[in-house]
PDB file of N, CA, C and O in Angstrom, chain B, residues numbered from 101:
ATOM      1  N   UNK B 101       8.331  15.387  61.598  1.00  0.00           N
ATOM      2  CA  UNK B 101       9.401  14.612  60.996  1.00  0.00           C
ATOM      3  C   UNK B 101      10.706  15.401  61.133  1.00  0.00           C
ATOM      4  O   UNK B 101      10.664  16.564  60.731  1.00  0.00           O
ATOM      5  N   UNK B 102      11.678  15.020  61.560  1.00  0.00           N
ATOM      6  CA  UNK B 102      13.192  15.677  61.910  1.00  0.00           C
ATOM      7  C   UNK B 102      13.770  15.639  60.629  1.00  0.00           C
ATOM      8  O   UNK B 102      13.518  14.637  59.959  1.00  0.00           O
ATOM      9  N   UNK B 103      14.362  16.352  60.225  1.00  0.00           N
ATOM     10  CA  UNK B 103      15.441  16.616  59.111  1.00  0.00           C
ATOM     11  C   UNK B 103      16.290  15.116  58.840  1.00  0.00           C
ATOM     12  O   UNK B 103      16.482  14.847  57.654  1.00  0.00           O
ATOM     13  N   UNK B 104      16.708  14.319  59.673  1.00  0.00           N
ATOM     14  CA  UNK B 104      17.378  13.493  59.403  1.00  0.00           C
ATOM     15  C   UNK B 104      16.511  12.589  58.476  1.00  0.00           C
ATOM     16  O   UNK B 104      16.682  12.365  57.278  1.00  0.00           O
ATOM     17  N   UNK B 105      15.566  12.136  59.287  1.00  0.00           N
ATOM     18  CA  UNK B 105      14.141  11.823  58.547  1.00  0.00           C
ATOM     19  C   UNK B 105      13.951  12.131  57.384  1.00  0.00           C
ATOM     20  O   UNK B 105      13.723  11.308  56.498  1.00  0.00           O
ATOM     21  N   UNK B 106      14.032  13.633  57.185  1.00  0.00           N
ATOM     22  CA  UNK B 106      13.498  14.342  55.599  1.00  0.00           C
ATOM     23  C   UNK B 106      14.500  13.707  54.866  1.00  0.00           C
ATOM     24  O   UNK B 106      14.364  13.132  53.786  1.00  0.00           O
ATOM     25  N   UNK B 107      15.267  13.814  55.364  1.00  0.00           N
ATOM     26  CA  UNK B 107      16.802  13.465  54.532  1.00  0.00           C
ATOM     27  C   UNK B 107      16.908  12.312  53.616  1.00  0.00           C
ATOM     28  O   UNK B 107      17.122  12.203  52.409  1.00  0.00           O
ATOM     29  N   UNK B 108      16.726  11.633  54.411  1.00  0.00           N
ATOM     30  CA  UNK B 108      16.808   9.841  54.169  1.00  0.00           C
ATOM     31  C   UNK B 108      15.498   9.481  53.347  1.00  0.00           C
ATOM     32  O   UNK B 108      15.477   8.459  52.661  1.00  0.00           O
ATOM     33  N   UNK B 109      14.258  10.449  53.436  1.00  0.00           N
ATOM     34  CA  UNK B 109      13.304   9.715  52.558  1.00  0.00           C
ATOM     35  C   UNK B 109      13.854  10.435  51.060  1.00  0.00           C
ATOM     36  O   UNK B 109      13.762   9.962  49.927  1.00  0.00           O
ATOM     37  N   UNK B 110      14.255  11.313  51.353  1.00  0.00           N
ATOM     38  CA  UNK B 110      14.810  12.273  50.075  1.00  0.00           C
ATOM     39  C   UNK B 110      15.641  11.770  49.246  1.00  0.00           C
ATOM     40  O   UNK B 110      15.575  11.971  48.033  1.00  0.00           O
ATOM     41  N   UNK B 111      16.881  10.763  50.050  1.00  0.00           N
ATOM     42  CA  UNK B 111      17.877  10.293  48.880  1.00  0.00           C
ATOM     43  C   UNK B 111      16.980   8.970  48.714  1.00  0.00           C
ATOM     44  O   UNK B 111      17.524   8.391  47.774  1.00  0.00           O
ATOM     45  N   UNK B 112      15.734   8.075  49.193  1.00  0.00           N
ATOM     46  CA  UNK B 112      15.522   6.843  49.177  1.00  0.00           C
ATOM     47  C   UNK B 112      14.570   7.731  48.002  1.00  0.00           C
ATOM     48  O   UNK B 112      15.199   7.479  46.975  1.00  0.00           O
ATOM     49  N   UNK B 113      13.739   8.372  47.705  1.00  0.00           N
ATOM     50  CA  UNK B 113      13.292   8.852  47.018  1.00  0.00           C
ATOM     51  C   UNK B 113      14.131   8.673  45.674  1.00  0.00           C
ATOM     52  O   UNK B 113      13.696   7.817  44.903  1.00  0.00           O
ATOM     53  N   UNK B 114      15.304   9.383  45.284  1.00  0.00           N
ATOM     54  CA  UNK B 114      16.295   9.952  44.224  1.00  0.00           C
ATOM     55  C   UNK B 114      16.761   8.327  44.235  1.00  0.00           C
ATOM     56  O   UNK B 114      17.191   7.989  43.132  1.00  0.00           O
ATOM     57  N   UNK B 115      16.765   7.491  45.021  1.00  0.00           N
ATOM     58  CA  UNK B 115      17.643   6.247  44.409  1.00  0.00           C
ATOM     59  C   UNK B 115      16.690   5.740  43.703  1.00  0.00           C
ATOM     60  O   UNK B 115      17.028   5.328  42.593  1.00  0.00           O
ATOM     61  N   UNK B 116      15.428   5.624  44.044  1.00  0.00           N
ATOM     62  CA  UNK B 116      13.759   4.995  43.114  1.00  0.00           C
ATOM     63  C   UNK B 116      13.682   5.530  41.812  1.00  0.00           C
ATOM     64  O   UNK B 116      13.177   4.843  40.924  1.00  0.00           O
ATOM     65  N   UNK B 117      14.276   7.087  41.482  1.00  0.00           N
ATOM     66  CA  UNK B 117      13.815   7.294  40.284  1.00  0.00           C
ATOM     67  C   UNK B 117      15.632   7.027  39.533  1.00  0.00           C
ATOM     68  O   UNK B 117      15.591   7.287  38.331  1.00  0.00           O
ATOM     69  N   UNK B 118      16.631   6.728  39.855  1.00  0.00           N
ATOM     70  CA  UNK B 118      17.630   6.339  39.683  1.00  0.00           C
ATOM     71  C   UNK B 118      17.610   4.840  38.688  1.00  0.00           C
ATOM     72  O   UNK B 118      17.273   3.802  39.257  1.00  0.00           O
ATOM     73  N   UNK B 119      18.003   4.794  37.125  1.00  0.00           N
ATOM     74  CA  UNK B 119      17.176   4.456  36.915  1.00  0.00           C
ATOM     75  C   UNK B 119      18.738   2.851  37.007  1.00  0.00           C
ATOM     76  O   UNK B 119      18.563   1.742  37.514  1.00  0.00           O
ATOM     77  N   UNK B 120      19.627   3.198  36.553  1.00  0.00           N
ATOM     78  CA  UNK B 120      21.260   2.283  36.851  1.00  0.00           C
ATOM     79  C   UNK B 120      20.804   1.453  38.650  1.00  0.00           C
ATOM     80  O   UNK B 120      21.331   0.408  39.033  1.00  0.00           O
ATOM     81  N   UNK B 121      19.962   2.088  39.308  1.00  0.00           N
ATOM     82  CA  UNK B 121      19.416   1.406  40.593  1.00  0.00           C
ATOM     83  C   UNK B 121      18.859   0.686  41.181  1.00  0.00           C
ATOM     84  O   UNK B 121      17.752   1.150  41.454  1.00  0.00           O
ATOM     85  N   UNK B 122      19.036  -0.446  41.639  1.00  0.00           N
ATOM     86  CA  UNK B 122      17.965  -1.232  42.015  1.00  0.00           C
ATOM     87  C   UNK B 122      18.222  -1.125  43.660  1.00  0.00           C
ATOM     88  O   UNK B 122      19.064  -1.740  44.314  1.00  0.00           O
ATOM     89  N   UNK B 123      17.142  -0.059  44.175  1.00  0.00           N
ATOM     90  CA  UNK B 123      16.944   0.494  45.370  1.00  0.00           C
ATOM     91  C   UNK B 123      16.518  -0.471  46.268  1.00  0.00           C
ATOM     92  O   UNK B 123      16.720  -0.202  47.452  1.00  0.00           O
ATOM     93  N   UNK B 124      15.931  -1.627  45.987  1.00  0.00           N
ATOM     94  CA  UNK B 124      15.263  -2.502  47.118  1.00  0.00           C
ATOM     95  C   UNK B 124      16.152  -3.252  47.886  1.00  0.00           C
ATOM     96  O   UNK B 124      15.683  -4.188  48.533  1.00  0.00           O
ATOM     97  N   UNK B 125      17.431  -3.003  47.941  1.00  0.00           N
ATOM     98  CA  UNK B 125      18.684  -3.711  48.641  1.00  0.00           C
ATOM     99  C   UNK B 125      19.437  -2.551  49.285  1.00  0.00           C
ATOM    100  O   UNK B 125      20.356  -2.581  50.103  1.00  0.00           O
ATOM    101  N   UNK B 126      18.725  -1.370  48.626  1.00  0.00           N
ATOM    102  CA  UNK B 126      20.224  -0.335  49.635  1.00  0.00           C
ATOM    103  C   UNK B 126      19.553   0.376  50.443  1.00  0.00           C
ATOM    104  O   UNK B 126      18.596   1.064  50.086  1.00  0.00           O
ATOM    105  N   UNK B 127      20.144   0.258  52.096  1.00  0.00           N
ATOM    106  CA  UNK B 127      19.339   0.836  52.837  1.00  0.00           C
ATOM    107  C   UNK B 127      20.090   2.390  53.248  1.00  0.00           C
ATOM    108  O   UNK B 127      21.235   2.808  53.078  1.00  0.00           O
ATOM    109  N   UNK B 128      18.916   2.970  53.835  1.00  0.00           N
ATOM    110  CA  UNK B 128      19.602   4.467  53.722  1.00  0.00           C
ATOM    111  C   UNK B 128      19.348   5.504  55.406  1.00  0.00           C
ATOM    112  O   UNK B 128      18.260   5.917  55.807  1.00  0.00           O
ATOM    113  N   UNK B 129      20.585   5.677  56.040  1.00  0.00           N
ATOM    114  CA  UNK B 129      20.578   6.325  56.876  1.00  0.00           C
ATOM    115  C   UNK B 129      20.893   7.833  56.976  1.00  0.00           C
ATOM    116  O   UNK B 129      21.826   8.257  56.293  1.00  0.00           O
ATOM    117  N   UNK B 130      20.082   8.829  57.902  1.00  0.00           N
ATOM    118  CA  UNK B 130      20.943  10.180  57.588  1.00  0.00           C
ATOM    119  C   UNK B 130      21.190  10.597  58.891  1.00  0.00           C
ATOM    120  O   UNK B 130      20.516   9.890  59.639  1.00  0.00           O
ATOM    121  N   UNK B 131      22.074  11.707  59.737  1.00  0.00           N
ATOM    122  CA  UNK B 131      22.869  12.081  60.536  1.00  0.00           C
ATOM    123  C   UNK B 131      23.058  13.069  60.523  1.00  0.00           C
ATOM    124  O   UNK B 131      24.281  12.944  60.579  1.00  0.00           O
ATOM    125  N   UNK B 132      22.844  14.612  60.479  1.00  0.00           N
ATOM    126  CA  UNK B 132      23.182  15.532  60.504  1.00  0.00           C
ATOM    127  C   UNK B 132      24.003  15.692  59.289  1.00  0.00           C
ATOM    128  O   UNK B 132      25.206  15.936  59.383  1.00  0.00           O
ATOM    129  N   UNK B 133      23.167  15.515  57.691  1.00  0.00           N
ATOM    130  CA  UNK B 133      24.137  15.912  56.627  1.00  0.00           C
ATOM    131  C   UNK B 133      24.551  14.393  55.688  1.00  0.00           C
ATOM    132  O   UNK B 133      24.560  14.203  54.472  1.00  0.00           O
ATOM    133  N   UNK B 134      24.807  13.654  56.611  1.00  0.00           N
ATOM    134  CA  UNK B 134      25.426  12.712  56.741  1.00  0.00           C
ATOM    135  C   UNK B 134      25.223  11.663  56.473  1.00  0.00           C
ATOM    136  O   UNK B 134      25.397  10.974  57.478  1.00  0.00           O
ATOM    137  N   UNK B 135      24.723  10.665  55.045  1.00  0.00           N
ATOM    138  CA  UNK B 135      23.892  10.151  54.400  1.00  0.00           C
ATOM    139  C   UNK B 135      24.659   8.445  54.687  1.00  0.00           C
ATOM    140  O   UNK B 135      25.396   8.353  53.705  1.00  0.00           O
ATOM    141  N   UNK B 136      24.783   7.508  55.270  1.00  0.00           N
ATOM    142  CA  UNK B 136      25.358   6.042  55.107  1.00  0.00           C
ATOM    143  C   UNK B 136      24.504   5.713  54.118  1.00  0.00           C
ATOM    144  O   UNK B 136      23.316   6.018  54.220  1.00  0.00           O
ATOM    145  N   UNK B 137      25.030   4.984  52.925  1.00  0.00           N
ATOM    146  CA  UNK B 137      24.322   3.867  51.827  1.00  0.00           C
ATOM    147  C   UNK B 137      24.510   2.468  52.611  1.00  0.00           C
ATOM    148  O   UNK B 137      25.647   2.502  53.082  1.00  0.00           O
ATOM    149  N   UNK B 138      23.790   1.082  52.999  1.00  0.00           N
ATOM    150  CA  UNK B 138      24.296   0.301  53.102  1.00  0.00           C
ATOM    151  C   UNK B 138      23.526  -1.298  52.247  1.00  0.00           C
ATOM    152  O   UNK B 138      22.435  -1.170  51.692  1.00  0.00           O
ATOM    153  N   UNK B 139      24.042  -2.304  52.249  1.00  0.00           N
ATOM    154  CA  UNK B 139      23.349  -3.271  51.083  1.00  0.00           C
ATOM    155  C   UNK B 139      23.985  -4.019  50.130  1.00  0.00           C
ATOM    156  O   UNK B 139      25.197  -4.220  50.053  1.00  0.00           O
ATOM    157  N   UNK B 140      23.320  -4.331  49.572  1.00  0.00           N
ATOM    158  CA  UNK B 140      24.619  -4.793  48.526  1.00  0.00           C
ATOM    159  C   UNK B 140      23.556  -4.631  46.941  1.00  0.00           C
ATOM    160  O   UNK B 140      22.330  -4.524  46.898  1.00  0.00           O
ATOM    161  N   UNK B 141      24.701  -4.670  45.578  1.00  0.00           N
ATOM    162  CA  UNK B 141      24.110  -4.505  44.307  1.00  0.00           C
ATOM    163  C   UNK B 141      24.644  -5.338  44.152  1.00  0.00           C
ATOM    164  O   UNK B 141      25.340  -5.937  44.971  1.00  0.00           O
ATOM    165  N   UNK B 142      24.276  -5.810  42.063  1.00  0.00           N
ATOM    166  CA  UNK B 142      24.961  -6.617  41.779  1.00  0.00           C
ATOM    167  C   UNK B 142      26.293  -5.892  40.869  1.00  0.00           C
ATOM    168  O   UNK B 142      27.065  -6.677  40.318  1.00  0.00           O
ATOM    169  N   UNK B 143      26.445  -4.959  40.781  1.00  0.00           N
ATOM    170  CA  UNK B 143      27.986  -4.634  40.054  1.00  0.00           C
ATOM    171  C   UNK B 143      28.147  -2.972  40.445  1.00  0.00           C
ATOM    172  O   UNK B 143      27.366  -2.212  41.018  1.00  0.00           O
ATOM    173  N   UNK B 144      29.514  -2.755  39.877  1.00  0.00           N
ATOM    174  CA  UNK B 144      30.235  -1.936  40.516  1.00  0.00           C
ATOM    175  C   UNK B 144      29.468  -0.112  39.825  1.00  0.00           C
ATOM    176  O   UNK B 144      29.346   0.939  40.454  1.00  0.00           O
ATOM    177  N   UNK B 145      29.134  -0.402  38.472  1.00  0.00           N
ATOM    178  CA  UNK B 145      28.173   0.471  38.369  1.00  0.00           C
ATOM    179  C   UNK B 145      26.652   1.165  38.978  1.00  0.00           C
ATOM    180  O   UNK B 145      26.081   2.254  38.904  1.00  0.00           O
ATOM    181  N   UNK B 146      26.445   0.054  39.500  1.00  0.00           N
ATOM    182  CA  UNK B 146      25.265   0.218  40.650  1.00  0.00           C
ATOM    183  C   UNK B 146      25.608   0.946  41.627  1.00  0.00           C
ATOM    184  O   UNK B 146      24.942   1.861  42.113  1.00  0.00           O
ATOM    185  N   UNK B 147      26.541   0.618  41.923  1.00  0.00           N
ATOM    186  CA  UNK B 147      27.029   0.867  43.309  1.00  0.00           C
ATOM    187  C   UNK B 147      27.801   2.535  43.084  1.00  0.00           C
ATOM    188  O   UNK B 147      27.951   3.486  43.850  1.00  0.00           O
ATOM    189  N   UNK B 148      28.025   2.384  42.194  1.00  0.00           N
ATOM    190  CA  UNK B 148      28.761   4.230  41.989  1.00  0.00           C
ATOM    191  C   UNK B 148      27.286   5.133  41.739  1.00  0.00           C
ATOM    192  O   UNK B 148      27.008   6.153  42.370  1.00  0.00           O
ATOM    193  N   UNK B 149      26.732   4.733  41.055  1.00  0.00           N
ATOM    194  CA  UNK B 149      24.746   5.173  40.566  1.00  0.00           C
ATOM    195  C   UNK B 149      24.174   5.977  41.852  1.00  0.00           C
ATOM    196  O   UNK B 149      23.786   7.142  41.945  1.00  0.00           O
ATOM    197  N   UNK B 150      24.270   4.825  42.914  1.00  0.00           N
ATOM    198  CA  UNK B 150      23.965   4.732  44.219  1.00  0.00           C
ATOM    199  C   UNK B 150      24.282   5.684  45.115  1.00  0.00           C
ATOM    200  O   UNK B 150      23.593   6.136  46.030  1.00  0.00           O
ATOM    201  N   UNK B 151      25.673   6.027  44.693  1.00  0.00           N
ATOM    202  CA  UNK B 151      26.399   6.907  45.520  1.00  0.00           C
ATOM    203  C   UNK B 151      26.192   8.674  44.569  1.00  0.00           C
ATOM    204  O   UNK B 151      26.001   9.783  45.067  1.00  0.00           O
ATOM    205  N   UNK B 152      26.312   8.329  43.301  1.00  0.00           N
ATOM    206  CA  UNK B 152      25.822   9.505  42.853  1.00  0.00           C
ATOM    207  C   UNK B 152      24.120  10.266  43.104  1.00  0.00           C
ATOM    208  O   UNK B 152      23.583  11.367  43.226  1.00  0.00           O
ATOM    209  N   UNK B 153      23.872   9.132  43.079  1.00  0.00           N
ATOM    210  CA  UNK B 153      21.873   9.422  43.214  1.00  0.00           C
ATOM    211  C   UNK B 153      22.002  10.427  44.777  1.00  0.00           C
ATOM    212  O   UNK B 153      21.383  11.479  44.938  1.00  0.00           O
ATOM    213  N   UNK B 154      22.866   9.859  45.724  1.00  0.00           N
ATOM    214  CA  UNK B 154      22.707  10.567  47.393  1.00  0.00           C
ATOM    215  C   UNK B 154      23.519  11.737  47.122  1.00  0.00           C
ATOM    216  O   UNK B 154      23.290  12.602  47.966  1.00  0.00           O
ATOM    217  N   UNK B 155      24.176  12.006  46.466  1.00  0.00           N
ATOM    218  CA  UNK B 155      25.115  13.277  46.761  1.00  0.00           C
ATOM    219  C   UNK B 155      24.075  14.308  45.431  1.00  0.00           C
ATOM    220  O   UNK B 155      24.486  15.456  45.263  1.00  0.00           O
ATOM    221  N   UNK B 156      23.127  13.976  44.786  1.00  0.00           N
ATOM    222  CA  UNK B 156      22.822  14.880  43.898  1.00  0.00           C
ATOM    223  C   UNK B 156      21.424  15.802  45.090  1.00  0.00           C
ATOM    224  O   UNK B 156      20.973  16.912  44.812  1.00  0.00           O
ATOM    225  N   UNK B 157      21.089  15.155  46.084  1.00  0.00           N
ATOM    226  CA  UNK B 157      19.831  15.297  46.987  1.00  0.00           C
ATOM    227  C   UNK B 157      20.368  16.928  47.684  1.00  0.00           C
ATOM    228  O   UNK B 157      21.541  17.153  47.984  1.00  0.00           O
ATOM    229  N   UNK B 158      19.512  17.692  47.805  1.00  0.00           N
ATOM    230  CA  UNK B 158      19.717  18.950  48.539  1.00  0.00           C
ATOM    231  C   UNK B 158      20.062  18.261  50.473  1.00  0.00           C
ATOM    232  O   UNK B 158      19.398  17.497  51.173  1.00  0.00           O
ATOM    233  N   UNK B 159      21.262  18.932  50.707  1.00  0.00           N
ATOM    234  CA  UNK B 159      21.219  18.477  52.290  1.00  0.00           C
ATOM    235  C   UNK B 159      21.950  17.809  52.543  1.00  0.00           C
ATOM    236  O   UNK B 159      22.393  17.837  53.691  1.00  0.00           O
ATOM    237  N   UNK B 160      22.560  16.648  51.372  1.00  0.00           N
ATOM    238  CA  UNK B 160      23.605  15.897  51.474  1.00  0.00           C
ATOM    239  C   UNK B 160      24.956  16.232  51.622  1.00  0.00           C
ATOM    240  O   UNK B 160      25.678  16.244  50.625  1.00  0.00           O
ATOM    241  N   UNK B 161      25.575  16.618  53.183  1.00  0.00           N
ATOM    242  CA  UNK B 161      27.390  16.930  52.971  1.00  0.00           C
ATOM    243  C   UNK B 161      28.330  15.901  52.905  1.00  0.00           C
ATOM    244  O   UNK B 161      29.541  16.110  52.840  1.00  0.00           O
ATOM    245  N   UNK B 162      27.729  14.612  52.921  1.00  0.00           N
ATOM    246  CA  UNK B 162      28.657  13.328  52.615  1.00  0.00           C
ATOM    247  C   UNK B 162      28.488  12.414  52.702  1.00  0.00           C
ATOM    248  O   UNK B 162      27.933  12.267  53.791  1.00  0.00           O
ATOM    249  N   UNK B 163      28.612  11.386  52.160  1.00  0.00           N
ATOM    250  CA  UNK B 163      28.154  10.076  51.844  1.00  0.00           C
ATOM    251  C   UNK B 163      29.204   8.842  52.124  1.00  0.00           C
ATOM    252  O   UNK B 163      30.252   8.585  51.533  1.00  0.00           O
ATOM    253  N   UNK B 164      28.751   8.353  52.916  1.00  0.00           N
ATOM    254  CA  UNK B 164      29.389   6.818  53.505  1.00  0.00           C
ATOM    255  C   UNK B 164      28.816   5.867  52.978  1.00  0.00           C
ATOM    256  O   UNK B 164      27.643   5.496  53.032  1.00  0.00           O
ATOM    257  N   UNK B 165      29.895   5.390  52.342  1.00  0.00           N
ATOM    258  CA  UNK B 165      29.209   4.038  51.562  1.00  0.00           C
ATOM    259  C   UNK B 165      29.447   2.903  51.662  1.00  0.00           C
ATOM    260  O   UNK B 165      30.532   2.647  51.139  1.00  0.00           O
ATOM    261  N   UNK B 166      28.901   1.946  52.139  1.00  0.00           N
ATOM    262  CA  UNK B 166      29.445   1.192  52.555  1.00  0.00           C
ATOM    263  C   UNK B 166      28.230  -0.298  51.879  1.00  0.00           C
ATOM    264  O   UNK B 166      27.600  -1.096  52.573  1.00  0.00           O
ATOM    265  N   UNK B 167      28.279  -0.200  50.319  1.00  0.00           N
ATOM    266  CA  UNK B 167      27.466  -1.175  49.613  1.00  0.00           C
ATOM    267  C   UNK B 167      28.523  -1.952  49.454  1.00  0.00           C
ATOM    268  O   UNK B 167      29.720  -1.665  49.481  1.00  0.00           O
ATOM    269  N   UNK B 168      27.898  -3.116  49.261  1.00  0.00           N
ATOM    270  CA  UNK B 168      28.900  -4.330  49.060  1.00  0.00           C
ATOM    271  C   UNK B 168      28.195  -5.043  47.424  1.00  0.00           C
ATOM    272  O   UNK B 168      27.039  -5.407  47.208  1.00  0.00           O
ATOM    273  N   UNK B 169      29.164  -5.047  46.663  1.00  0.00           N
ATOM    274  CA  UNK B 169      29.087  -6.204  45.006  1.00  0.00           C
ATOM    275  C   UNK B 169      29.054  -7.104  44.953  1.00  0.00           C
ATOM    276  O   UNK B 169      30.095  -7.733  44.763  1.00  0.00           O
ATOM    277  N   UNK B 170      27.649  -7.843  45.110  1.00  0.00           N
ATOM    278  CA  UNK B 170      27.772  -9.535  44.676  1.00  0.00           C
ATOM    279  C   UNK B 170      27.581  -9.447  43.661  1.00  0.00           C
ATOM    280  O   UNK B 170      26.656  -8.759  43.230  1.00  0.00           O
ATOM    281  N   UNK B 171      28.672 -10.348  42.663  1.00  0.00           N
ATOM    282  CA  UNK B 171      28.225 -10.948  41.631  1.00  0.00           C
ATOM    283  C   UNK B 171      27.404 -12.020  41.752  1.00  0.00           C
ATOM    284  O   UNK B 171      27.088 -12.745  42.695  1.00  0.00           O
ATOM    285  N   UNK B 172      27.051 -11.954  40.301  1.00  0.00           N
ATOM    286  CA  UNK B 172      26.079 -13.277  40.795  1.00  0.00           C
ATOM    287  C   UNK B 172      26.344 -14.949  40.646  1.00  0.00           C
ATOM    288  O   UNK B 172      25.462 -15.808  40.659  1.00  0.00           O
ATOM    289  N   UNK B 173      27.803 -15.172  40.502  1.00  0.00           N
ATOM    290  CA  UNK B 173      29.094 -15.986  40.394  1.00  0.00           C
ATOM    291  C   UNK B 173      29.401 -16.465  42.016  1.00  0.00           C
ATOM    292  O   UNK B 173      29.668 -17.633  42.297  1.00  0.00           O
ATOM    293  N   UNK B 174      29.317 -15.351  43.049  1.00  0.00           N
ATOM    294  CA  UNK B 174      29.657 -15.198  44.144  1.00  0.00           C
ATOM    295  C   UNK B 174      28.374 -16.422  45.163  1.00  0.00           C
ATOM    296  O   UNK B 174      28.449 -16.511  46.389  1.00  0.00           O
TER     297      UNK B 174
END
């Protein structure tokens, strides 16, 4: 398994026990360090949760986020 690999099961890991998270919509890529969030939640607290859960992971030097907020109005 390549590091990028380790990576990505590592923050998909930390978003599952995340508890502000509902992980089954955000998908997770890694890159040399380099973590993309992508998906959508339903509010803007999720979505910061999301981004905190990947930057707390050992390995993570930055996080691209690129979740999108549906309300459920929308």
């Amino acid at each position: 398994m390549s590091q990028n690999d380790k990576l990505q099961q590592a923050v998909l890991v930390e978003l599952h026990w995340e508890p502000s998270v509902t992980a089954a919509h955000i998908g997770v890529t890694a890159n040399a360090g380099v973590v993309t969030l992508t998906g959508h939640v339903d509010n803007l607290a999720e979505k910061l949760g999301a981004e905190a859960a990947a930057r707390r992971v050992k390995g993570v030097k930055a996080v691209v986020e690129e979740i999108e907020v549906r309300l459920p109005f929308d």
